[in-house]
N, C-alpha and C positions, 0 to 999 in steps of 0.2 A: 692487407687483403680486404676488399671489399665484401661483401655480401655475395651478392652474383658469384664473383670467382670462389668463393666460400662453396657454396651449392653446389659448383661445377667440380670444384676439387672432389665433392663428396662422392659424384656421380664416377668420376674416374677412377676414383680408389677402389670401388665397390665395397666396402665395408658396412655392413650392418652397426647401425648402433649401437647394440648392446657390446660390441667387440672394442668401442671407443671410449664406452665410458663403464669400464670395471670398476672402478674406484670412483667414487663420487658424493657428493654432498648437495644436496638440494636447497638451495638458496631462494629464501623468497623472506618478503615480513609482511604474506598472507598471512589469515589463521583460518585453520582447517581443524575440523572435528574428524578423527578417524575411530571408526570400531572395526574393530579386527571379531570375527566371530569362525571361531580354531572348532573342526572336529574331532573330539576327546572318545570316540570310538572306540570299540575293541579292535575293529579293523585294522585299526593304522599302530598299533603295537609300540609297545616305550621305544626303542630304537628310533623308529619313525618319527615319534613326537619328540625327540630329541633337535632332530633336523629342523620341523617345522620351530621350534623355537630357535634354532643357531637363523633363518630364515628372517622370524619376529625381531632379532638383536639386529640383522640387517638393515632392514625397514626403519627401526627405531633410531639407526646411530647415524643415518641419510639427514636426519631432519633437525630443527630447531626446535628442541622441545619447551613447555612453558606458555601460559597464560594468557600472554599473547602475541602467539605462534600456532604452532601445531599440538596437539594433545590426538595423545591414544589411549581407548579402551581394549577392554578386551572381554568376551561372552565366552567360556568355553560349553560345547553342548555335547551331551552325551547321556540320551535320555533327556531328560529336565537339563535346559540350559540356564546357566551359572555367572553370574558378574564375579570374576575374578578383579576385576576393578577400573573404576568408571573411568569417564573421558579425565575428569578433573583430578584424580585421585594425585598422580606421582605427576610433579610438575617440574623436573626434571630430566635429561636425557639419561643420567646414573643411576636414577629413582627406578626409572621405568627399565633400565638395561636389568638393574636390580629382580624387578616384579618378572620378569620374561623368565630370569637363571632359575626363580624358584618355581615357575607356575607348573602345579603336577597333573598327570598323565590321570586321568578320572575314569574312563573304561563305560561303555555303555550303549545304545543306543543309536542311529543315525535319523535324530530327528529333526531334519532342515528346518522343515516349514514350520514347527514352533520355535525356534529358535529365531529363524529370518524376524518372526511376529514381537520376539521377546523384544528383540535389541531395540524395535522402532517404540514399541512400549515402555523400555523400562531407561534405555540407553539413551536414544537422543531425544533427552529433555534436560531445558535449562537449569532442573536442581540438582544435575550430575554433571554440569559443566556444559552441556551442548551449549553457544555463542548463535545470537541470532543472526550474524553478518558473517559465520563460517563459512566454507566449503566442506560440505557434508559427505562423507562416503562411508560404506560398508564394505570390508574384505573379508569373503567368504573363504577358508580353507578347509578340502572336506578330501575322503578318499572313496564314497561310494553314492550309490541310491539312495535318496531321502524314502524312510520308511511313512512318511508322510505327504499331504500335500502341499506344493510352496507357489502356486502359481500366486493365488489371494494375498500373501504375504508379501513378494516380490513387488509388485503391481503396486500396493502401497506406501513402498519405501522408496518405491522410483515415482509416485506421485507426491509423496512430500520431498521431494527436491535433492533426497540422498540418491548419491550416485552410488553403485554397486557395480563391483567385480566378484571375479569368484574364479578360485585355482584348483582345478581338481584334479588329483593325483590318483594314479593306476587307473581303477576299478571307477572312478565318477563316472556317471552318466553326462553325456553331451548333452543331450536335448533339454537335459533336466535344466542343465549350467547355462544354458540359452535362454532359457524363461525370468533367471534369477537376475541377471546382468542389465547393465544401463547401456541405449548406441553409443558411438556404432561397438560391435559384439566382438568384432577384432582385439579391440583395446582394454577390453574389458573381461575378455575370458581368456584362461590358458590350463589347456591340456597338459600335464606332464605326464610321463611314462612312468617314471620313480623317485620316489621322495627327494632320490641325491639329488637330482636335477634342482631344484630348489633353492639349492647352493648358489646357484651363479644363472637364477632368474635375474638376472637385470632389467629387461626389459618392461619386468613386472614394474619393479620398482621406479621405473623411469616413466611409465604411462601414471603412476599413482603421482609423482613428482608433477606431473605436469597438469595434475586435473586439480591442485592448490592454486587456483586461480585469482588475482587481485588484479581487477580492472581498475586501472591508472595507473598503474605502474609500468614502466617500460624496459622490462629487462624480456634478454633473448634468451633461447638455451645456448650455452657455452662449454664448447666441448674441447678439451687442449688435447694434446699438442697442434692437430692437425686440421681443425677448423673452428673460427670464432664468427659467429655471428653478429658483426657489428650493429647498434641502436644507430638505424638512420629513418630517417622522417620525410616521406613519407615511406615504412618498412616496405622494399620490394618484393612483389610475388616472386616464389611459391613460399617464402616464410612468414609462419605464425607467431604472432605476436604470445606473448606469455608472460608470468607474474612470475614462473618457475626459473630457476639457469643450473645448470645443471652442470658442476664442473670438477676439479681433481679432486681427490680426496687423499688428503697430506695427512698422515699421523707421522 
């Protein structure tokens, strides 16, 4: 199947993305800087922060973790935001599966906008691992109003070159979560109704896949069984070139 008829299948099918690729591992031999910055709220209650880590273990087992690949931090904020541990720290995909089972439920505070400020401060710098030639982002998970302000914060994390998302669950403010996110705002924010939802965001984790970007490299997304996006030269519109591929995930 060529390209073309790849795209057209997709159109006939009508299936949404996320419905295609449940399972999945994100292949690339980018490296990417990721901090995850978790809201440790009273709001979001143990039960909830349960999810948000079963969620984290998701995120984490998608990727190629290590040195030189992808590495994640993680800030959790609640009140006074907290390096639970840097970009560089677990340089392992087991390490890091490790650090997620244990990281505890802290109770406190919903203070965005210090925290957006911390991570760019304290997080992405090279003596905790940030790579000058990464793909930089920040994943925001939060369940309410920043009892602060994050405009000033946001602004400078998307003018040094980190991209930001940000998933807010229940009770977030929208407009808030608009201010914090890098364009286009589609891709990069997502409303959920209830923490379970979480579960089976894919498409979260599929837009995060794809923003690990390495120019020269020529891999497509690739999605089995029912469409592969073949590498042809010069790549046919409407498909995007990508560093990412995106394909089963076999345990």
């Amino acid at each position: 199947m060529d390209a073309s008829s790849a795209f057209q299948l997709l159109v006939i099918i009508g299936l949404p993305l996320s419905s295609l690729t449940e399972n999945y591992t994100c292949k690339t031999t980018a490296q990417a800087d990721i901090m995850l910055l978790v809201d440790g709220s009273y709001s979001v209650g143990m039960l909830n922060f349960q999810t948000i880590r079963t969620f984290i273990s998701h995120m984490v087992d998608i990727f190629e973790i290590g040195p030189d690949r992808v590495q994640i931090g993680l800030v959790q904020y609640a009140g006074a935001p907290l390096t639970e541990w840097h970009l560089n720290t677990h340089k392992t995909r087991t390490e890091l599966l490790r650090a997620v089972a244990d990281l505890p439920y802290r109770g406190g505070n919903t203070m965005t906008g210090l925290a957006l400020n911390y991570i760019l401060q304290t997080n992405f710098k090279a003596s905790v691992g940030m790579r000058e030639k990464s793909s930089k982002m920040g994943v925001l998970i939060t369940d309410g109003r920043s009892q602060d302000d994050i405009i000033f914060s946001s602004q400078n994390l998307r003018d040094q070159g980190i991209e930001m998302y940000a998933i807010g669950v229940k009770n977030a403010y929208e407009n808030e979560l608009r201010l914090i996110v890098s364009d286009p705002e589609e891709n990069h924010m997502y409303l959920l109704k209830d923490f379970n939802l979480l579960i089976n965001a894919n498409d979260i984790i599929t837009n995060i896949c794809n923003s690990v970007k390495c120019p020269g490299e020529t891999f497509y997304v690739t999605i089995f069984p029912l469409i592969q996006f073949l590498s042809l030269s010069p790549p046919p519109p409407p498909f995007l070139l990508l560093c990412s591929s995106v394909e089963n995930h076999i345990r």
